[in-house]
N, C-alpha and C positions, 0 to 999 in steps of 0.2 A: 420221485422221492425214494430214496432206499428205504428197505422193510428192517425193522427190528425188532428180534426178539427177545422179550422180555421173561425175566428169570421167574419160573413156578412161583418161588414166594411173593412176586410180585403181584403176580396175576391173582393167586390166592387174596391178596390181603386189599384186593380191587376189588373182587368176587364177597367177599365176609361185608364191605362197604353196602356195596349194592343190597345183599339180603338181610340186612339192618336198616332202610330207608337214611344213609347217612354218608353216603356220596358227594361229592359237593364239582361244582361246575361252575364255568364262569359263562357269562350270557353278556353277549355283545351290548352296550348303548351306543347309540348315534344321536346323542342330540347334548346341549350340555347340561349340566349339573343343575337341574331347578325341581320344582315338584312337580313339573310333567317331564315323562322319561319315553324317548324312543327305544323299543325293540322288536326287529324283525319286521319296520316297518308299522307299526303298531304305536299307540300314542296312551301312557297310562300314568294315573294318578299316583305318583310315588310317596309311599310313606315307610322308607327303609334307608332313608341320607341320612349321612351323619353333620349335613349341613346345617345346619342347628339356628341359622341369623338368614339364612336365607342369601349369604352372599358369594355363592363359588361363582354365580353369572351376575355381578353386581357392575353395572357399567364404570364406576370408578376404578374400580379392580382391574377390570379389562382393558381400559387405556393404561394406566399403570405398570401395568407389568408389556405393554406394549412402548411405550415411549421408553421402560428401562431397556428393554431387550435392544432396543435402538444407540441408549447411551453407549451400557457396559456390554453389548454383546449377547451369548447365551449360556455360557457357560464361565464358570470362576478358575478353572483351568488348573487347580494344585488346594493342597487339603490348606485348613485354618494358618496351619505352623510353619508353612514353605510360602509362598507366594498370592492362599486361594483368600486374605480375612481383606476382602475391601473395604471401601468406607462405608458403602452403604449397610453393610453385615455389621458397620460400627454402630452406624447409625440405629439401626433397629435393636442392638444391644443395649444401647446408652436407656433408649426410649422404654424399652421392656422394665428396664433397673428403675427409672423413675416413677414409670406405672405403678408398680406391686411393693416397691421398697428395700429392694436387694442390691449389696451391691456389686454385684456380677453376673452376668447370662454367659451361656456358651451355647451356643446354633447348633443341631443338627437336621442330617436331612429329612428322619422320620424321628416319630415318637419312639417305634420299638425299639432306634439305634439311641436314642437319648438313655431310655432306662435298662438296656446292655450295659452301656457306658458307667452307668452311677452305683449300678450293682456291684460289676463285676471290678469296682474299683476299689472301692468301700470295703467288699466285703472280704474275707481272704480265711483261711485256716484257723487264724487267733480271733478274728473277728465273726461270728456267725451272723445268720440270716434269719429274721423273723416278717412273715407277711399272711398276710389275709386269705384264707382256703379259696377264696376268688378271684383273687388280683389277676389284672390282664397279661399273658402271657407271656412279655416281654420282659415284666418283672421275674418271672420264673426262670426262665432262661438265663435273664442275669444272674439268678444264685447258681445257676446252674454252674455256668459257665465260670466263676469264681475258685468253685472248689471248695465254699466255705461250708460247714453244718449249716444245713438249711430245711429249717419247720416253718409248717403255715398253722396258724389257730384258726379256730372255728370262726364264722363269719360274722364279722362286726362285733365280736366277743372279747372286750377287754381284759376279761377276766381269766382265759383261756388265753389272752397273750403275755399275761404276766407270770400265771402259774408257768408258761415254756421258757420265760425270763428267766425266772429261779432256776428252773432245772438246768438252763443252761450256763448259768455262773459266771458267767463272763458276759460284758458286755459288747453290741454288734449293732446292726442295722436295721432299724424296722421300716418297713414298706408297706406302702397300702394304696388304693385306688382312692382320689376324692370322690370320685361317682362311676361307681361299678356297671361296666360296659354293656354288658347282659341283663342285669338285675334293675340299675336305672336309680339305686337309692345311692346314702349315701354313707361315707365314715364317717365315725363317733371321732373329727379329729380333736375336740379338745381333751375328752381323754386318753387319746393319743399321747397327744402330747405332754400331758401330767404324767403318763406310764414312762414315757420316753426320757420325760427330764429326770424323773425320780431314779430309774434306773440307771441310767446313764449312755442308753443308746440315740444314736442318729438317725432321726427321722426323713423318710423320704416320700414323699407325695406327689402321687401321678394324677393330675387334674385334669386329664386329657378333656373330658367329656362335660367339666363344670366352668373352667374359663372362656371367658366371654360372656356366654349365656346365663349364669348365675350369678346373685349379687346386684344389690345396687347400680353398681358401676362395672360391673361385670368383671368384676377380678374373681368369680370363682369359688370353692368350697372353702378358702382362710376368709375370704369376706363375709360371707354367710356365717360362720362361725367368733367373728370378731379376731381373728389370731396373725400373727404379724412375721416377719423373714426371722425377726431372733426366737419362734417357736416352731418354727417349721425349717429345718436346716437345708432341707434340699425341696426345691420344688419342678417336677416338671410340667409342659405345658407344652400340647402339640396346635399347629396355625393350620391343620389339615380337614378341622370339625366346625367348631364357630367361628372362625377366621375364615371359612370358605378358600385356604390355599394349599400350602402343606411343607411340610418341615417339622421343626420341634426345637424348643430350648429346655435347659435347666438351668434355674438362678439359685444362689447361695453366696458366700461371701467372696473375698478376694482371694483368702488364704485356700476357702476348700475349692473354687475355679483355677489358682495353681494346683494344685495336689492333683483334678481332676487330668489338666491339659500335661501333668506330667506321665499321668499314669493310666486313663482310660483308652484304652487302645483303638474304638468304636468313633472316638473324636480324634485322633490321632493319627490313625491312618485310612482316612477318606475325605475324597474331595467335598469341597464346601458347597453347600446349598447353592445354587444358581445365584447370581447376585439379582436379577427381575424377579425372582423367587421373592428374595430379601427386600426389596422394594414394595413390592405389593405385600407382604403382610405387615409392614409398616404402613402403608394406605387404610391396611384392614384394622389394624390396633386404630389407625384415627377416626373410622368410622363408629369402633365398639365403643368409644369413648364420648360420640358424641350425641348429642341428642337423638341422632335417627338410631342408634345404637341404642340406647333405651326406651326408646317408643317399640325397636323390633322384638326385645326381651320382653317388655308387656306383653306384645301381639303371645308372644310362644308359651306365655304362664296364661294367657288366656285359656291359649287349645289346648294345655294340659289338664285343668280346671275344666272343662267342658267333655275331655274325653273320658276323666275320673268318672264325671257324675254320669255320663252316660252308660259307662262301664257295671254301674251296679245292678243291672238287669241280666248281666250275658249269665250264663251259665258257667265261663271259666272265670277264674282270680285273675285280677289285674292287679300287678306285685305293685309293693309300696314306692312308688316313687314320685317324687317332684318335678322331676330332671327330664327331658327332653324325651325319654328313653321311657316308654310306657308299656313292658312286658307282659301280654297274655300269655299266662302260664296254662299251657295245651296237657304235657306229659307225655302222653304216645307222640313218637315221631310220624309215624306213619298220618295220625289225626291229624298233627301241625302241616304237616305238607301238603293234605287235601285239603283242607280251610286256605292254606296260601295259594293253590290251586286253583279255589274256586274264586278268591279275590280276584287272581289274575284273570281267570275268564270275565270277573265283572267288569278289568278297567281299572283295578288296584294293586299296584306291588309293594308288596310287605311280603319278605323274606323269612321263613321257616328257621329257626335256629335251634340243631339239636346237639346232641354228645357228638363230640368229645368238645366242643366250643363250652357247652353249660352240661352240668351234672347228669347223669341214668336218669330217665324219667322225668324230665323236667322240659323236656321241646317246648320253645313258646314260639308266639309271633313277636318280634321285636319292633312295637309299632314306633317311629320314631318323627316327632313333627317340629316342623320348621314355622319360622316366623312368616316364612313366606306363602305360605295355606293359608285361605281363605278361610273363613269359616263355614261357607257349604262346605269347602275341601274335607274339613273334618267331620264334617253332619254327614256328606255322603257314604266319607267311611263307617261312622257309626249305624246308618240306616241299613249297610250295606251287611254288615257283622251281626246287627239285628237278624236281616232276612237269613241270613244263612244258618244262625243258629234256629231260629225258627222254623225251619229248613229241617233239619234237621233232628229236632225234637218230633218230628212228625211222624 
């Protein structure tokens, strides 16, 4: 291998990482996607998937996307608008629109390239941008990359998005997470959506982390809230997290899925989701749908509910949430890392999450549990968070 060298500020701004505990690394798995996780050889109880149904290794899934790959090949070979939109990509559009009540979807291949796409379309110079001081990244980026004025109001504060309304005069796009990726709770969407209509801006909802697993019928943060496609104008929804595949759609109507396909460049110039991609998370929508689909959303409101009440003992905050996404808020990073440290030495991975991902001061464990944990799975961890803080009070 040739040697490279890399430029002072580079090495600097490696070096500033390092002496901040805020580094980040990727660490091999070898085994697939369940809540026991190979690495290095090593076999550990995972509680950091964003697997949420417990179905990225679901044997339906797995045949599925193997008989597709058999049909249509493995790749779609040209974007939506040339030659890449098959029928199966029809198929799971059609089904998406009947599920939720819209009537349009557009496929992409991740979340982050869905809400690039719906920002940076929406939003423009005459049109501003209004979102949440938390929203996932992606949305950020999409104002960014728009060009338009772009504020975030303080978090989950209505009222703090309205007074930036005024001041901004003109109406524009407002964006927000249904279930904020870090934190785990949720938006106040239905005053959302009374700010949005009164005003007059277009609202946009990233429910990456609530569809499926949320809700009756697992459609999600508008279900939980009672709210329907004519109150939520844009919705997105990634197949990467409680679908257990990955990809991403956004539904809304007829007229704003042309506007989007005319003008979103994120949908426009990239090849289309694999069509076995598309296959299987149409197998995965019929399993969220059906019975064992809500026996597995009970199983996961169980361990949530079990990991609450156990939580009232530890010595840190366990931030408010319902949702899958059960943040012990640490603060020091350096603290979050040895606590994730010493899991790993027990036999448990649960991933350290500090700045710049979540706020100065705010490093938590981002424990995250699946339907597909047992419930020793979760006692052990609970026992395990016991001894260590006990551990450590000593």
């Amino acid at each position: 291998m040739p040697r490279f060298k890399a430029p002072e500020w580079m090495l600097a701004a490696l070096a500033e990482r390092r002496e901040q505990h805020l580094f980040r690394s990727t660490h091999v798995v070898a085994s697939p996607q369940t809540t026991r996780l190979k690495q290095n050889g090593q076999e550990y109880l995972a509680f950091c998937s964003n697997d949420y149904l417990g179905l990225a290794n679901h044997p339906v899934l797995k045949q599925t996307m193997s008989d597709a790959a058999l049909e249509y090949g493995v790749g779609s070979g040209a974007s939506h608008l040339v030659c890449g939109h098959l029928d199966i990509h029809d198929a799971l559009e059609h089904e998406l629109c009947e599920w939720l009540g819209y009537e349009r979807v557009l496929l992409f291949s991740t979340g982050y390239m869905a809400n690039l796409a719906v920002i940076s379309a929406l939003a423009s110079k005459q049109r501003p941008v209004l979102m949440d001081k938390l929203n996932h990244a992606s949305l950020i980026d999409g104002a960014r990359l728009s060009e338009a004025v772009f504020k975030r109001y303080l978090h989950n504060d209505t009222d703090s998005a309205k007074k930036h309304m005024q001041r901004l005069e003109m109406p524009g796009v407002l964006a927000t997470d249904g279930i904020f990726s870090m934190d785990g709770d949720k938006a106040p969407l239905v005053e959302l959506v009374g700010l949005a209509q009164q005003q007059d801006w277009l609202l946009v909802v990233d429910d990456a982390h609530g569809l499926g697993c949320l809700g009756q019928h697992g459609k999600g943060c508008l279900e939980l809230d009672g709210l329907t496609a004519e109150q939520v104008p844009f919705l997105m929804g990634t197949f990467g997290k409680a679908f257990g595949v990955a990809g991403a759609f956004v539904a809304c109507s007829n007229d704003m899925a042309d506007y989007l396909t005319q003008f979103a460049r994120p949908y426009i110039y990239t090849t289309a989701m694999p069509p076995a991609v598309a296959a299987t998370v149409l197998a995965s929508l019929g399993l969220i749908r059906s019975e064992e689909g809500q026996q597995r959303r009970q199983t996961l409101f169980s361990h949530v509910q079990y990991l609450r009440q156990r939580a009232e003992s530890w010595p840190y905050e366990i931030m408010d949430s319902d949702s899958a996404i059960q943040p012990l808020l640490i603060g020091s990073s350096e603290t979050a890392l040895a606590i994730s440290d010493e899991l790993m030495r027990r036999g448990i991975l649960c991933k350290a999450i500090r700045p710049p991902t979540v706020p100065p001061n705010t490093a938590r464990l981002r424990l995250t549990l699946s339907a597909d944990h047992s419930h020793k799975d979760v006692e052990y961890l609970c026992d395990t968070l016991d001894s260590i803080f006990n551990d450590d009070s000593k």
